[in-house]
N, CA, C and O atoms as CSV, one atom per row, in Angstrom:
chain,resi,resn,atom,element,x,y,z
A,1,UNK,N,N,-88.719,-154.552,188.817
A,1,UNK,CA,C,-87.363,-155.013,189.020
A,1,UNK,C,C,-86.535,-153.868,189.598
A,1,UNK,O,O,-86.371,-152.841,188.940
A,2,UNK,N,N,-85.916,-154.049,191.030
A,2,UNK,CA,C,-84.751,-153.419,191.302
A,2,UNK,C,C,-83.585,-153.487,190.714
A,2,UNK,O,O,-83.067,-154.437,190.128
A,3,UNK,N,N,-83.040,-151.985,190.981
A,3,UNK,CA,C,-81.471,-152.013,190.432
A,3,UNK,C,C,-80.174,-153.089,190.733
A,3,UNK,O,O,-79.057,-153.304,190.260
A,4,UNK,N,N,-81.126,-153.675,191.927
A,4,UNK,CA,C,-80.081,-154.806,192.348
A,4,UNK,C,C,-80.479,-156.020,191.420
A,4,UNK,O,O,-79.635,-156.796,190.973
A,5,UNK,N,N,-81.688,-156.113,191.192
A,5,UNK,CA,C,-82.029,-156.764,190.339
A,5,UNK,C,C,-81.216,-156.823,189.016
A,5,UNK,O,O,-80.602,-157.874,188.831
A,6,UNK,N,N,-81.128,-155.955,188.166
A,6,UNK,CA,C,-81.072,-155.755,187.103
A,6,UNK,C,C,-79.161,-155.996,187.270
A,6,UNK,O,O,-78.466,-156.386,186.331
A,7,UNK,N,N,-78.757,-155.743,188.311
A,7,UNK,CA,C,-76.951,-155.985,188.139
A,7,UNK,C,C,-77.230,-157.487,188.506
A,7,UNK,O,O,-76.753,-158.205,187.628
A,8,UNK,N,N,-77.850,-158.217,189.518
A,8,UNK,CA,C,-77.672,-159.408,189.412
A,8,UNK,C,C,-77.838,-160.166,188.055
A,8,UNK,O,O,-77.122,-161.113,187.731
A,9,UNK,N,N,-78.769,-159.701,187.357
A,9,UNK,CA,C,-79.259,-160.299,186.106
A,9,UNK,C,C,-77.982,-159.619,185.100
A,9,UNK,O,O,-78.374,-159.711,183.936
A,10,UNK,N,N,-77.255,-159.280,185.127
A,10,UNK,CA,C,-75.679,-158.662,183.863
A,10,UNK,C,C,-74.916,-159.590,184.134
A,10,UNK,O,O,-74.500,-160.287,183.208
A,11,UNK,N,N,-74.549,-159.839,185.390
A,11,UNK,CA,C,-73.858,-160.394,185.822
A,11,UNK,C,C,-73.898,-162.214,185.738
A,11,UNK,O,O,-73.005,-163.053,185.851
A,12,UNK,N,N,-75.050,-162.298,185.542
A,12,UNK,CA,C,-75.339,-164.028,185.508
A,12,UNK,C,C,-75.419,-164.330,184.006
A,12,UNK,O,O,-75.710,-165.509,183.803
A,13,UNK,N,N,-75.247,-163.614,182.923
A,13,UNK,CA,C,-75.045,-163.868,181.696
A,13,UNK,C,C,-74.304,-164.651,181.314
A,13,UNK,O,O,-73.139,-164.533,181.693
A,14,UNK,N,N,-74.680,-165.838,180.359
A,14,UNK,CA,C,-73.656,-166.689,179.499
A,14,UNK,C,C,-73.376,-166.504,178.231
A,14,UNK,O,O,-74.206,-166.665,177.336
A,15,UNK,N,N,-72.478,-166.237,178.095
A,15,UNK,CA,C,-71.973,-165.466,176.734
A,15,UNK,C,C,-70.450,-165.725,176.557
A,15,UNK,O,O,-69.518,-165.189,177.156
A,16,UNK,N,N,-70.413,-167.016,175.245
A,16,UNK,CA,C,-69.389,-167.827,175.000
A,16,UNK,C,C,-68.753,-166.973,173.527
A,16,UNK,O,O,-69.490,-166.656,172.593
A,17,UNK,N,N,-67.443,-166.731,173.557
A,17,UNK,CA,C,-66.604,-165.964,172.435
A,17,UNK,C,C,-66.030,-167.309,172.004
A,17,UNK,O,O,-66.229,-168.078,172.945
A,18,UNK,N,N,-65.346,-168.008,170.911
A,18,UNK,CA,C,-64.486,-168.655,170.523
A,18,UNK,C,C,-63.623,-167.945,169.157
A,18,UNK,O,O,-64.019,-166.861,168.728
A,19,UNK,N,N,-62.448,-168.624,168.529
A,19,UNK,CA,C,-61.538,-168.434,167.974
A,19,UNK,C,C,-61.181,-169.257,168.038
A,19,UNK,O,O,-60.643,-169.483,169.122
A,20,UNK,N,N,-61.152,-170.485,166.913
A,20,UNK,CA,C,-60.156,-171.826,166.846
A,20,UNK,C,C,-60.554,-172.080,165.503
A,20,UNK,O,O,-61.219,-171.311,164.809
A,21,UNK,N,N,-60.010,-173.460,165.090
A,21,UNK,CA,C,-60.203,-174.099,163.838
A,21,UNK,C,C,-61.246,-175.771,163.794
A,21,UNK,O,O,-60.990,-176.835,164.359
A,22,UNK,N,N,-62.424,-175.405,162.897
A,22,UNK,CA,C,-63.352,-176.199,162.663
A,22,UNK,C,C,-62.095,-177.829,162.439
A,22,UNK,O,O,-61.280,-178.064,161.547
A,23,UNK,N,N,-62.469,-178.623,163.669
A,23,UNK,CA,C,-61.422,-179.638,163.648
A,23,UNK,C,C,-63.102,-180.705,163.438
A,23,UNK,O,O,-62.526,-181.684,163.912
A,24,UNK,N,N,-63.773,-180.961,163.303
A,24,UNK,CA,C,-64.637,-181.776,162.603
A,24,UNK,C,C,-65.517,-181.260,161.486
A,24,UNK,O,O,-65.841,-180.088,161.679
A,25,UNK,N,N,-65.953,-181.740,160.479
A,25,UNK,CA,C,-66.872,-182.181,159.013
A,25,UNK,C,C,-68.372,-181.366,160.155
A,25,UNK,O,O,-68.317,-181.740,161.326
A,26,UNK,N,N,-69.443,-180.466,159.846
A,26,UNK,CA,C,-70.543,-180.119,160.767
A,26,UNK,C,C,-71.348,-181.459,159.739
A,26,UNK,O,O,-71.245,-181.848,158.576
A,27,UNK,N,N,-72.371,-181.932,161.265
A,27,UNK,CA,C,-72.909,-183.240,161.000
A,27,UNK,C,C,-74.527,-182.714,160.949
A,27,UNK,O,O,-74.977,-182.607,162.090
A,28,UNK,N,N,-75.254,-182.451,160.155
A,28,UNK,CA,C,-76.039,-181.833,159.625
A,28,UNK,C,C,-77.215,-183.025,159.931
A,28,UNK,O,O,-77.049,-184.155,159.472
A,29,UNK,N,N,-78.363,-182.703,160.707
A,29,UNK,CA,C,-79.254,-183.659,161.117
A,29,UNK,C,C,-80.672,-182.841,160.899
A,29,UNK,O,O,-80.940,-181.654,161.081
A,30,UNK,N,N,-81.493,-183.974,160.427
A,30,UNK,CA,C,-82.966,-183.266,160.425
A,30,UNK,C,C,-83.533,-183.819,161.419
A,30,UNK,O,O,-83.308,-185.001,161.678
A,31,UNK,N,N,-84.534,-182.920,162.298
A,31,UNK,CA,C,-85.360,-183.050,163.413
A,31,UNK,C,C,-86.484,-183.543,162.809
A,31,UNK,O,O,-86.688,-183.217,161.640
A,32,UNK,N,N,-87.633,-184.619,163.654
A,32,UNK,CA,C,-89.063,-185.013,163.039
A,32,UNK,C,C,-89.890,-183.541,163.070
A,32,UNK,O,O,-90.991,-183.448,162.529
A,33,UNK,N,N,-89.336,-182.549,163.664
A,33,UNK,CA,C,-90.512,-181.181,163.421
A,33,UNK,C,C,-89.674,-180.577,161.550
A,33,UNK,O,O,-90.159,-179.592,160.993
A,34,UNK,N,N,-88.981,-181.026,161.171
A,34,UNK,CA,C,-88.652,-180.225,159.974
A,34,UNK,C,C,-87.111,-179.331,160.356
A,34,UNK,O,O,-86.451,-178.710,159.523
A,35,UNK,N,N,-86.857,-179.441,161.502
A,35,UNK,CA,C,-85.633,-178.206,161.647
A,35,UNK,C,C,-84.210,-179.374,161.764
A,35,UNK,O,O,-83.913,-180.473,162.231
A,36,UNK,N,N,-83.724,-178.402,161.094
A,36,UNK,CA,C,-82.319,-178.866,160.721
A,36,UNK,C,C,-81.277,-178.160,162.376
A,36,UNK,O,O,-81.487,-177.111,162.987
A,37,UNK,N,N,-80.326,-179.115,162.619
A,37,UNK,CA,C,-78.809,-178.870,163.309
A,37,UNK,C,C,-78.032,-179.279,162.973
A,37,UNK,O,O,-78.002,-180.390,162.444
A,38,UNK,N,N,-76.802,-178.312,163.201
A,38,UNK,CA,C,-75.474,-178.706,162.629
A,38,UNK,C,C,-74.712,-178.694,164.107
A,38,UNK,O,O,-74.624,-177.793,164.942
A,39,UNK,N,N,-74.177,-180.102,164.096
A,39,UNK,CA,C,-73.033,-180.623,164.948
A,39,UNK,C,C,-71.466,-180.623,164.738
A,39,UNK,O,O,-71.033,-181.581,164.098
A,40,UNK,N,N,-70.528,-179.662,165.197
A,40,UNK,CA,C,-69.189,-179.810,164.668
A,40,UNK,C,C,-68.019,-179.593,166.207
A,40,UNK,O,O,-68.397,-179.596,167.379
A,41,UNK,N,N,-67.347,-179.513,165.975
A,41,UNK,CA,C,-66.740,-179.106,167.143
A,41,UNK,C,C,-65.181,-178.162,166.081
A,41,UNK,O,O,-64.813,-178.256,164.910
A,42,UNK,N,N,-64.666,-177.300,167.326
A,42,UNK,CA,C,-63.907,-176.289,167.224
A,42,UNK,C,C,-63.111,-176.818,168.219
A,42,UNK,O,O,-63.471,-177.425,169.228
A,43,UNK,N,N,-61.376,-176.378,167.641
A,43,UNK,CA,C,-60.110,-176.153,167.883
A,43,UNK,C,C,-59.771,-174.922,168.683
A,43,UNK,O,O,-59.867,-173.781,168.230
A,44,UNK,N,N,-59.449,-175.162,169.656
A,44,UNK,CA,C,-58.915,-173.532,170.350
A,44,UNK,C,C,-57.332,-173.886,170.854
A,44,UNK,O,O,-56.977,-175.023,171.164
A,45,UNK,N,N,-56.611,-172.907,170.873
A,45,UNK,CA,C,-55.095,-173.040,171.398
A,45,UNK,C,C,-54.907,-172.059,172.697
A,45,UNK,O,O,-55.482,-170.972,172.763
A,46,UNK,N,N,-54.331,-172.390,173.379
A,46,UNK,CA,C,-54.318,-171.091,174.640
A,46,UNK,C,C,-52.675,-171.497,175.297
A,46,UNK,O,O,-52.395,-172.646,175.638
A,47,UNK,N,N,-51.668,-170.300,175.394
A,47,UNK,CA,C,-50.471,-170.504,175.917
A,47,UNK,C,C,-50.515,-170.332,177.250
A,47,UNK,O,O,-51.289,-169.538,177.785
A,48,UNK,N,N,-49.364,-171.346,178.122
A,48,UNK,CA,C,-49.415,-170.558,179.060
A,48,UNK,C,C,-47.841,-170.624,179.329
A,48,UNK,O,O,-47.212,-170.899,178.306
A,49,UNK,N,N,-46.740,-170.355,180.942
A,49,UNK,CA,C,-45.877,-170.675,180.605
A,49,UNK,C,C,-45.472,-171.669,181.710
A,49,UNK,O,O,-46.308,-171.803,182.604
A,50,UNK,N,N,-44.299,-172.416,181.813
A,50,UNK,CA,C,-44.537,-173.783,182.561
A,50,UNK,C,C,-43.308,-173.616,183.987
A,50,UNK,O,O,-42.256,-172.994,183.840
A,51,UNK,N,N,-43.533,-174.002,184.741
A,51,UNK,CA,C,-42.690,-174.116,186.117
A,51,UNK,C,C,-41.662,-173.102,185.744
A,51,UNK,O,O,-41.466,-172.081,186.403
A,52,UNK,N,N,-41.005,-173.428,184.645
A,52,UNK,CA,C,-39.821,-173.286,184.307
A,52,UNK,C,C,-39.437,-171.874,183.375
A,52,UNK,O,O,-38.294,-171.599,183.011
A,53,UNK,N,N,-40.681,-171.041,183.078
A,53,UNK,CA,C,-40.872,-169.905,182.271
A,53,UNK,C,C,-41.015,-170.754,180.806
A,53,UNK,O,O,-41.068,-169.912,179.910
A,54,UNK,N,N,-41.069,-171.665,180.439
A,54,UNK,CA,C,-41.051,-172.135,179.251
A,54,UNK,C,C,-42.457,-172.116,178.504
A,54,UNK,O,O,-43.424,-172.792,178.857
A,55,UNK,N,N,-42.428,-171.115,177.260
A,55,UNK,CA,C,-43.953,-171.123,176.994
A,55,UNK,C,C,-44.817,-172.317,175.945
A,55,UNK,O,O,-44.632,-172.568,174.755
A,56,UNK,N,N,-45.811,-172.905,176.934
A,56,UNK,CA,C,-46.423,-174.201,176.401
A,56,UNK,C,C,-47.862,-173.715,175.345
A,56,UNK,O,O,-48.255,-172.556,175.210
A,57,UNK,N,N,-48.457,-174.925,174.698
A,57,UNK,CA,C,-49.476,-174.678,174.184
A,57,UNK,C,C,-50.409,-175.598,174.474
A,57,UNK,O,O,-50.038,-176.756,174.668
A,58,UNK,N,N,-51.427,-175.344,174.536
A,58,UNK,CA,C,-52.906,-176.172,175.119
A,58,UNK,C,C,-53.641,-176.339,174.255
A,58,UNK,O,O,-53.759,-175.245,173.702
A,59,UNK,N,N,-54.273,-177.100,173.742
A,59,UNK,CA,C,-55.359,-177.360,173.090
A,59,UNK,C,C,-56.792,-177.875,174.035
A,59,UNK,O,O,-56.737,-178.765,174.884
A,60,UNK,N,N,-58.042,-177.108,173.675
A,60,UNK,CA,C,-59.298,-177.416,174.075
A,60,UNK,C,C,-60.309,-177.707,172.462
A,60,UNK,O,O,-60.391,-177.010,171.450
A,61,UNK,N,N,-60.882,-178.882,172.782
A,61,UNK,CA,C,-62.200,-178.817,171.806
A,61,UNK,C,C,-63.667,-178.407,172.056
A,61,UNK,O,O,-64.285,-178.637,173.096
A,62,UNK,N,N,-63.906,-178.086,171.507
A,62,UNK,CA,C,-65.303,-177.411,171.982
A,62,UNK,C,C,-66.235,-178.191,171.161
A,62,UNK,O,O,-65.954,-178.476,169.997
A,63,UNK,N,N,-66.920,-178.414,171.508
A,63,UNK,CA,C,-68.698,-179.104,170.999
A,63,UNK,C,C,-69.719,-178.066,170.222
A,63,UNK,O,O,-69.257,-176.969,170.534
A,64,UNK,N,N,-70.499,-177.906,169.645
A,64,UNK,CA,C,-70.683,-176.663,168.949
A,64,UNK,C,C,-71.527,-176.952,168.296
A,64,UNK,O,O,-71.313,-177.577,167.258
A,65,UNK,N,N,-73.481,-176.392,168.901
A,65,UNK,CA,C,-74.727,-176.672,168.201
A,65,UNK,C,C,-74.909,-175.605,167.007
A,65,UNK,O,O,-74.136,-174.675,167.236
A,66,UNK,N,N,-75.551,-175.408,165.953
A,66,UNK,CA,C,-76.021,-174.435,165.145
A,66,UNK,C,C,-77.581,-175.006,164.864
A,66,UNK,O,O,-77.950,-176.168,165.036
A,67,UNK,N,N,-78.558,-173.659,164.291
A,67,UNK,CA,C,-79.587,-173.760,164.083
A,67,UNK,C,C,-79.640,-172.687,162.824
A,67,UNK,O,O,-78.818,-171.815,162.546
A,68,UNK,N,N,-80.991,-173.065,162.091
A,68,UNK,CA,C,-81.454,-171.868,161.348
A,68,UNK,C,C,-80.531,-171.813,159.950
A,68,UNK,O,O,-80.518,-172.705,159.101
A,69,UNK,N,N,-79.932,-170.844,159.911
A,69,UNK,CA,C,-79.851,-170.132,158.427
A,69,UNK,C,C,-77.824,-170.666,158.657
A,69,UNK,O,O,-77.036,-170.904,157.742
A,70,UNK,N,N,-77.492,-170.701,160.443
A,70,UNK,CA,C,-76.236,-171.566,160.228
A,70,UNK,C,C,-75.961,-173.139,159.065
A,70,UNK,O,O,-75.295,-173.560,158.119
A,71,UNK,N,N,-77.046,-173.487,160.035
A,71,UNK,CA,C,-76.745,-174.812,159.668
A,71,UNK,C,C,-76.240,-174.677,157.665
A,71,UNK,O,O,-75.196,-175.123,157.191
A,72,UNK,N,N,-77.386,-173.926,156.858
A,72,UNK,CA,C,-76.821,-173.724,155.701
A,72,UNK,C,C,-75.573,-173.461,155.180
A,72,UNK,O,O,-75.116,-174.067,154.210
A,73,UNK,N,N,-74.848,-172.354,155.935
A,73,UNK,CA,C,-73.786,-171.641,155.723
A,73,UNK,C,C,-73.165,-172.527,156.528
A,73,UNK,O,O,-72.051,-172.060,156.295
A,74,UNK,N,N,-72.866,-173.684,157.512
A,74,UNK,CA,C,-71.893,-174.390,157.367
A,74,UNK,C,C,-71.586,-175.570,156.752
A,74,UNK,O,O,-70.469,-176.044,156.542
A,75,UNK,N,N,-72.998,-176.143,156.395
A,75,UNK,CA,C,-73.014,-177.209,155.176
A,75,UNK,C,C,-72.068,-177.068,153.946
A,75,UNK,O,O,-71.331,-177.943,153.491
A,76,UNK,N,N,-72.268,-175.534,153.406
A,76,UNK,CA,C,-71.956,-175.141,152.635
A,76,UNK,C,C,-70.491,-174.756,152.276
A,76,UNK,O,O,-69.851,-175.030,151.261
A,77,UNK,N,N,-70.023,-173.834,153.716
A,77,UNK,CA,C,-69.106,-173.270,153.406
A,77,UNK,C,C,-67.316,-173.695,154.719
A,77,UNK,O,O,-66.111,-173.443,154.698
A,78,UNK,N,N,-68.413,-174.507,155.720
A,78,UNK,CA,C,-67.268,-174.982,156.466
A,78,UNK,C,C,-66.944,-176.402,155.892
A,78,UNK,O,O,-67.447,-177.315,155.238
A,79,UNK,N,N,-65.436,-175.913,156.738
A,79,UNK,CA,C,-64.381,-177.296,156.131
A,79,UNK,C,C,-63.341,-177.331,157.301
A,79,UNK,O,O,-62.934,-176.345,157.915
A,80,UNK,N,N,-63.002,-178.562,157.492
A,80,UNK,CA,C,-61.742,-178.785,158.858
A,80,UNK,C,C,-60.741,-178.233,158.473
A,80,UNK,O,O,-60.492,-178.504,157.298
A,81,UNK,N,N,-59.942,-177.470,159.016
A,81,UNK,CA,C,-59.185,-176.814,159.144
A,81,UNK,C,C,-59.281,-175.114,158.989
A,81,UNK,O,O,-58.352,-174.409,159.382
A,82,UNK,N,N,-60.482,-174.553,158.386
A,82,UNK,CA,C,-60.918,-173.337,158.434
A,82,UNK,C,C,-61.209,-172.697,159.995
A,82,UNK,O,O,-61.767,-173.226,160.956
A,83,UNK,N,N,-60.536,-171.192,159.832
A,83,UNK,CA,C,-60.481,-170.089,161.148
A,83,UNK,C,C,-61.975,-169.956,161.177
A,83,UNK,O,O,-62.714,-169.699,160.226
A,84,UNK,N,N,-62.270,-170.160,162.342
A,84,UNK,CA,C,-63.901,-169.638,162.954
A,84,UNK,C,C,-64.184,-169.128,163.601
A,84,UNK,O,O,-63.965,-169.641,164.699
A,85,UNK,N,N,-64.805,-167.906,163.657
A,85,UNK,CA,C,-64.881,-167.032,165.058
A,85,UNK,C,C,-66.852,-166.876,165.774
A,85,UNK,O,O,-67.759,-166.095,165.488
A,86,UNK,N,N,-66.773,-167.880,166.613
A,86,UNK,CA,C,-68.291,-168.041,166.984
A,86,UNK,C,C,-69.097,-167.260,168.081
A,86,UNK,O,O,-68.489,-167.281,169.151
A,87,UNK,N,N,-70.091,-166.687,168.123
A,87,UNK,CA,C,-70.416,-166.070,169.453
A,87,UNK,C,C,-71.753,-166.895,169.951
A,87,UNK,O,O,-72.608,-166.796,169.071
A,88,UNK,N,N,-72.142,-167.543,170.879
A,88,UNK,CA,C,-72.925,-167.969,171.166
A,88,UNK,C,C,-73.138,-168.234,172.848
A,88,UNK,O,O,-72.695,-167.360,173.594
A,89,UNK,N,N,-73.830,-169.462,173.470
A,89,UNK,CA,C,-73.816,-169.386,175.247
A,89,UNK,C,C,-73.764,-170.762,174.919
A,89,UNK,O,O,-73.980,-171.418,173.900
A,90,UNK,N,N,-73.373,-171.036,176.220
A,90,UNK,CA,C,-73.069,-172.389,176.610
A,90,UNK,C,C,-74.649,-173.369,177.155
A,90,UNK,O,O,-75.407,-172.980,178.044
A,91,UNK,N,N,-74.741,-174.049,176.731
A,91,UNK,CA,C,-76.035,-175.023,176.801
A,91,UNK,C,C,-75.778,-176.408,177.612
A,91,UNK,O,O,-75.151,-177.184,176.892
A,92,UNK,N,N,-76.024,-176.870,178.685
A,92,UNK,CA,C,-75.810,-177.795,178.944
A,92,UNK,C,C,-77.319,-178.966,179.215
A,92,UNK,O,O,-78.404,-178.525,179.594
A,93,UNK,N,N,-77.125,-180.111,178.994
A,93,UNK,CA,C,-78.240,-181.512,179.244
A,93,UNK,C,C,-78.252,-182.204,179.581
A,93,UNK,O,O,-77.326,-182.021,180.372
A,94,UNK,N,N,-78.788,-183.825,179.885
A,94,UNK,CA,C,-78.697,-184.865,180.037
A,94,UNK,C,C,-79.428,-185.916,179.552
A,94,UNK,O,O,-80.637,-185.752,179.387
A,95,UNK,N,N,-78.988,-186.814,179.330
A,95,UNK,CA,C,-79.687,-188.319,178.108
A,95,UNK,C,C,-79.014,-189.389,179.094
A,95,UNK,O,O,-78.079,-189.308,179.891
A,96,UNK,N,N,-79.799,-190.332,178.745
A,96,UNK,CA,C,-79.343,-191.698,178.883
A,96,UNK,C,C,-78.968,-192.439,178.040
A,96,UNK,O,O,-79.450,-192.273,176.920
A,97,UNK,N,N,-78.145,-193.344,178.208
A,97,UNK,CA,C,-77.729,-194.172,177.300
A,97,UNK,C,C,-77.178,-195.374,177.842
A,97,UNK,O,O,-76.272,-195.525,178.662
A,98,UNK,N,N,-77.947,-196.269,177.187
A,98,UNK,CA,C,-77.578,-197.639,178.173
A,98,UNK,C,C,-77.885,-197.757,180.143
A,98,UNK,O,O,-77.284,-198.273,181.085
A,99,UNK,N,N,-79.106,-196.978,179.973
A,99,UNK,CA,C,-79.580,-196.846,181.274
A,99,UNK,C,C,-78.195,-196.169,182.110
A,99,UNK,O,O,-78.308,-196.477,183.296
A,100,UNK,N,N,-77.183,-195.513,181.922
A,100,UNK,CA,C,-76.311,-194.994,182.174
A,100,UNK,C,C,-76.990,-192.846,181.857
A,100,UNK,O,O,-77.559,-192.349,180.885
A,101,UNK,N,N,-76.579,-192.275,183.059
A,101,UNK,CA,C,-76.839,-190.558,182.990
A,101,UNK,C,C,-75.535,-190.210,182.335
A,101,UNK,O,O,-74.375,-190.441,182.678
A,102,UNK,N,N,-76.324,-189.252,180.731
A,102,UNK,CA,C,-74.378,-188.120,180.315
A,102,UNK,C,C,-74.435,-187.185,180.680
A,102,UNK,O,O,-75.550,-187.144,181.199
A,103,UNK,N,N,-74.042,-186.400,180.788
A,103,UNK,CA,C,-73.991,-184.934,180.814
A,103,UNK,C,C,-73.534,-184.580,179.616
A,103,UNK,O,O,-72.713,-185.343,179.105
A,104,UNK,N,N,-73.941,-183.341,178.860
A,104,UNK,CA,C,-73.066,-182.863,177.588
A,104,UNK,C,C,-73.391,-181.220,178.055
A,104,UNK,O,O,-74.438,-180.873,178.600
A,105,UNK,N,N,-72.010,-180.112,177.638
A,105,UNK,CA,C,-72.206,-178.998,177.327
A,105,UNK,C,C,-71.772,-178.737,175.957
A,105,UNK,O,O,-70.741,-179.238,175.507
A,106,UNK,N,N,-72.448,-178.053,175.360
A,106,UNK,CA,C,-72.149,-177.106,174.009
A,106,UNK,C,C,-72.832,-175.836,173.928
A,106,UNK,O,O,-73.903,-175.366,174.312
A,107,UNK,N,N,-71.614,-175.382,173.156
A,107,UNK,CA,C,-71.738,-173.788,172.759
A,107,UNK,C,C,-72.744,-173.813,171.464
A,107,UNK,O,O,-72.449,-174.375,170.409
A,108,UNK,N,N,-74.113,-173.042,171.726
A,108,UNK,CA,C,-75.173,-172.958,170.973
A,108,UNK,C,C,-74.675,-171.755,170.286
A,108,UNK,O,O,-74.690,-170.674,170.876
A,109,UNK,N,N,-74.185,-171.876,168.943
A,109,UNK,CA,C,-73.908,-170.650,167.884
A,109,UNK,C,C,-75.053,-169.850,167.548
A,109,UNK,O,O,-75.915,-170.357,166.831
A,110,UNK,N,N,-75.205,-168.487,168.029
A,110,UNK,CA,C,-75.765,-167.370,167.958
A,110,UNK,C,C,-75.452,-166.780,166.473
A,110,UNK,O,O,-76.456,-166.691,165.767
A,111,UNK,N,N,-74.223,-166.359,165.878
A,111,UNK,CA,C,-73.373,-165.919,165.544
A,111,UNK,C,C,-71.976,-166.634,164.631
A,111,UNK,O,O,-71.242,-167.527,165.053
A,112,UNK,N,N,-71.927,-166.256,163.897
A,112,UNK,CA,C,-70.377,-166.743,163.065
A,112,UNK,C,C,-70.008,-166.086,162.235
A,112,UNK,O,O,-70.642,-165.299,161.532
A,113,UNK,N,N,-68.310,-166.501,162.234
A,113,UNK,CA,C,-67.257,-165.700,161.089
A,113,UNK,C,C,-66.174,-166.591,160.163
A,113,UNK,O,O,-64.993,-166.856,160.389
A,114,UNK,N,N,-66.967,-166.918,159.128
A,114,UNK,CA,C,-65.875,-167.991,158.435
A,114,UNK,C,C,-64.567,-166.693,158.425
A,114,UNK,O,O,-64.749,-165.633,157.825
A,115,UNK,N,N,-63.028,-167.056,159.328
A,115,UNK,CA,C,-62.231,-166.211,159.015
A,115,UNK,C,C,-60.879,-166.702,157.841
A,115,UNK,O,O,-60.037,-165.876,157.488
């Protein structure tokens, strides 16, 4: 691998930070291989200010997979309305449903901070 190599490859990294509030119950599912996921989604707020200098607030929800030793510790210890600080990458797929194509992205939790 060249050095050009190796900056192209820093540079193409997905690496998702969040900070919001657990705004769904994590929906805790067992796989037919034995492995457990936890499904929840996260609250984020972001200001900006409007035509007019007037400063607004935004809300985004985020979608939000866990695996492993998460899924425990949010069974356990998350609750809607609790501060969460997640580090993980963004995952995206596709399913059918009703002979209809979805698309879904979610942030695959690496990482967490009940805050």
């Amino acid at each position: 691998m060249t050095d050009t190599d190796n900056l192209l490859a820093l540079k193409q990294m997905n690496h998702v930070n969040l900070i919001g509030k657990v705004s769904s119950a994590p929906k805790i599912m067992e796989l037919s291989n034995g492995r457990k996921i936890a499904k929840f989604t996260v609250a984020t707020k972001e200001f900006y200010l409007d035509a007019e200098g007037n400063t607004k607030a935004r809300r985004n929800w985020h979608v939000l997979t866990a695996w492993g030793k998460w899924v425990q510790v949010l069974e356990e210890l998350a609750e809607v309305g609790h501060e969460i600080a997640v580090e993980g990458k963004l995952v995206s797929r596709f399913y059918k449903l009703n002979g209809e194509r979805k698309f879904v992205s979610e942030v695959e939790v690496n990482d967490l901070i009940l805050l």
